[in-house]
C-alpha positions as CSV (number, residue, x, y, z in Angstrom):
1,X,-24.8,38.7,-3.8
2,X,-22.7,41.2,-5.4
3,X,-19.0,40.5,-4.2
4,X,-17.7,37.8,-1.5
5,X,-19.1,36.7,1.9
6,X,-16.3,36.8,4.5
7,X,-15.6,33.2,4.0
8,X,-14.8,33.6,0.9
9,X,-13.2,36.6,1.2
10,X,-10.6,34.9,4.0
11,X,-10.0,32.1,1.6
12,X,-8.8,34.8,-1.0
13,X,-6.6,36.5,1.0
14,X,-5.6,33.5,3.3
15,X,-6.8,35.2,6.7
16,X,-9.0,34.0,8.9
17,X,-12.9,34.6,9.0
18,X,-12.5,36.4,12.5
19,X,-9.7,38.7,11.1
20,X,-12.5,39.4,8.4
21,X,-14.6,40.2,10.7
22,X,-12.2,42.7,12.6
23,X,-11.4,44.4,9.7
24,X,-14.9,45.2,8.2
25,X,-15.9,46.7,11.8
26,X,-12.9,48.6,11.8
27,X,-14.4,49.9,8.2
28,X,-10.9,48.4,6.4
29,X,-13.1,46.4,3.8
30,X,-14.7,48.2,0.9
31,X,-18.8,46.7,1.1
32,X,-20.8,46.6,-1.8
33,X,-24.8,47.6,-0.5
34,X,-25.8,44.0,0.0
35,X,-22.7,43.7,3.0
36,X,-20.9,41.6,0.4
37,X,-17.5,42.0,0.7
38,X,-16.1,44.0,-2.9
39,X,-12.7,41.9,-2.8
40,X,-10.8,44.2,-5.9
41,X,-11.5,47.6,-4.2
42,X,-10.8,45.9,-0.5
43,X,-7.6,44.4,-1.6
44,X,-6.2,48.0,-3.1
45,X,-7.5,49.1,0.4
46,X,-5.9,46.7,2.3
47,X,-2.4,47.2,0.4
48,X,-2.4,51.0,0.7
49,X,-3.4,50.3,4.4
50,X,-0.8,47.6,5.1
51,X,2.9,48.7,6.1
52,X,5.2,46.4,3.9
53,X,7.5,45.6,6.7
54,X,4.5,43.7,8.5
55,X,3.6,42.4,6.0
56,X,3.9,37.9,6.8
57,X,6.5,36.0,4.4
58,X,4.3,33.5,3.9
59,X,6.6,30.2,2.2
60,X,5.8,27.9,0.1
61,X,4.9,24.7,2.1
62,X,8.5,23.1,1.7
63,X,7.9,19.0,-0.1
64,X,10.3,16.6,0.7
65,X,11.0,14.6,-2.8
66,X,9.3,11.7,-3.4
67,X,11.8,9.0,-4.2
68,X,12.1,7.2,-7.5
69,X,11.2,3.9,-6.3
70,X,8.1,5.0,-4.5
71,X,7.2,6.5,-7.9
72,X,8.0,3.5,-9.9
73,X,6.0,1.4,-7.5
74,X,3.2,3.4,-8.2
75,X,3.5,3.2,-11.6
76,X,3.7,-0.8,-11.5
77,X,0.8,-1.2,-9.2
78,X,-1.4,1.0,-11.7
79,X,-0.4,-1.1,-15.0
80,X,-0.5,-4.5,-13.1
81,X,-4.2,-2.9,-12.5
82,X,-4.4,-1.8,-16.2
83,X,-4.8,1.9,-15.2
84,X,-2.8,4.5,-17.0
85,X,0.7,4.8,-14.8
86,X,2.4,8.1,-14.8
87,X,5.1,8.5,-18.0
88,X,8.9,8.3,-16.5
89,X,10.1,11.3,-15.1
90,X,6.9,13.2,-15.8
91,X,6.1,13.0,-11.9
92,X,2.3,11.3,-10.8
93,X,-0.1,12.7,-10.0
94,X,-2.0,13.2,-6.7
95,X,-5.1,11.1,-7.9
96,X,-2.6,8.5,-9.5
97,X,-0.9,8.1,-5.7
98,X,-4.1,7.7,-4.0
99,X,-5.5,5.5,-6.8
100,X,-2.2,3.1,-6.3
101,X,-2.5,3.6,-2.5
102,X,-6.1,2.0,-2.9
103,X,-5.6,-0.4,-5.1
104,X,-2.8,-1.6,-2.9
105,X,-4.8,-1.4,0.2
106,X,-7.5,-3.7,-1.6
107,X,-4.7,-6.1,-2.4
108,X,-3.4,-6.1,0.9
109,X,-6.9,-7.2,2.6
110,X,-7.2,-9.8,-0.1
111,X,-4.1,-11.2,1.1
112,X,-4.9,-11.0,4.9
113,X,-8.4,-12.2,4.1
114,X,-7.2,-15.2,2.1
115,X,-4.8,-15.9,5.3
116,X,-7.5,-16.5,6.9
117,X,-9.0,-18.8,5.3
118,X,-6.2,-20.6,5.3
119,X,-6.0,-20.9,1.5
120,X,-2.5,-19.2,1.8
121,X,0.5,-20.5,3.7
122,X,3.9,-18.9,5.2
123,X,6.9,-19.4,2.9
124,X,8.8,-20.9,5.9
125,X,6.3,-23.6,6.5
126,X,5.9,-24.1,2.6
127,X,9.6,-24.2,2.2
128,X,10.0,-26.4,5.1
129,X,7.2,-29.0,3.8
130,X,8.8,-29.4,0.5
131,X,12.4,-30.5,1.5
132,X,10.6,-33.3,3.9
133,X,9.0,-34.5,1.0
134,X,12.0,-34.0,-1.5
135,X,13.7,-35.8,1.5
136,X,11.1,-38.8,2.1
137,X,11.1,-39.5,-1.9
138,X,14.7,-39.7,-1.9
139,X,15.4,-41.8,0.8
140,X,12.7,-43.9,-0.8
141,X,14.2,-44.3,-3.5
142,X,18.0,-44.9,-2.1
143,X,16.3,-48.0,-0.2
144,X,15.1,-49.5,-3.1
145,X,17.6,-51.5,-4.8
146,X,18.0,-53.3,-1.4
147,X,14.5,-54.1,-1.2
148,X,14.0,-55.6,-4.9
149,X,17.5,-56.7,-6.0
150,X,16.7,-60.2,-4.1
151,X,13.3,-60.3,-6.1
152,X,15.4,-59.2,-9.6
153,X,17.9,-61.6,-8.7
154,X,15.4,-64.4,-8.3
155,X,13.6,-63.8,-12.5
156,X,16.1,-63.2,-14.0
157,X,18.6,-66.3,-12.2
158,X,21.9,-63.5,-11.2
159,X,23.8,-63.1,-8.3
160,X,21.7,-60.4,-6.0
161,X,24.7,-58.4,-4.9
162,X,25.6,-57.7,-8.5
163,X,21.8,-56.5,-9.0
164,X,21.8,-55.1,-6.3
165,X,25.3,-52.8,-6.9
166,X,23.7,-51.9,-10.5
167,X,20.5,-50.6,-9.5
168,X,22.3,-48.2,-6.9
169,X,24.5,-47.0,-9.3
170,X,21.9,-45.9,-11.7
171,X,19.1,-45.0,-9.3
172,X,21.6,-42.6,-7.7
173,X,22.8,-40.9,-11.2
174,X,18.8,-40.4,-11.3
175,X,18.9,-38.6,-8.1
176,X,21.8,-36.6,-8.8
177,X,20.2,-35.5,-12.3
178,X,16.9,-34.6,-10.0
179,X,18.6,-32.6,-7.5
180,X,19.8,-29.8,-10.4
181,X,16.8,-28.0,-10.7
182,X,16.8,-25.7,-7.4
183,X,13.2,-24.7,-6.2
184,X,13.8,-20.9,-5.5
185,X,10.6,-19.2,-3.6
């Protein structure tokens, strides 16, 4: 084949393959002898042919701008994957995106999968699980001196109430020294 098929000929000039068509019956194409389509002599033809007022504007596809956050997410997700991420302000790249878009797909069905399974748990429940148990080991140990100052008392020969004050005192300075540390999730 000597020039283009029609196909490729409507890909080069952004018409359709019908509009082709019309245009080499109505002998507006130049056609090499093998019905190829010469595309140099048929786009002079086509010019000369072609009244400029007709011709389409055709404009460029107008792209909204990505934000910078959706760019610096992609760029975290690729180095968290220890892929190259795009250089800062140097824009990404098409493959980058859809490599980031995968890889946070993939992470995304781990998650669900793992859900599941039940091997992961909501942060509400989690969060609600922990202050019982903070709760239950604290009233635990505020009950304590009651239960063994009458035991102290007894070894070591004291007056229980006395024990008994002492031992709240200092297991309540513990408590207050425990509660400090704030569990943020």
């Amino acid at each position: 084949m000597q020039g283009m098929s029609e196909r490729q000929y409507a890909a080069h000039v952004g018409l359709s393959r019908g509009a082709i068509q019309k245009a080499k019956a109505a002998g507006r194409l130049v056609l090499n002898e093998d019905g190829s389509i010469d595309a140099a002599a048929s786009d002079r033809l086509r010019a000369d042919a072609t009244d400029p007022s007709k011709i389409r504007k055709s404009a460029a596809p107008k792209l909204k701008p990505v934000p910078e956050a959706a760019v610096s997410a992609v760029g975290d997700t690729l180095r968290e994957q220890g892929m190259a991420a795009p250089v800062t302000g140097g824009g990404t790249t098409f493959l980058q995106a859809k490599t980031a878009h995968e890889v946070l797909k993939a992470q995304e069905r781990r998650i669900r999968l793992a859900k599941l399974k039940g091997e992961l748990v909501e942060r509400d429940r989690a969060t609600a699980l922990v202050f019982r148990l903070a709760r239950e080991e604290r009233d635990a140990w505020v009950n304590w001196p009651a239960r063994v100052a009458a035991l102290m008392a007894a070894e070591l020969g004291t007056e229980t109430a006395a024990i008994q004050k002492v031992l709240e005192a200092h297991v309540r300075a513990h408590l207050e020294e425990l509660a400090q540390p704030r569990i943020a999730l």
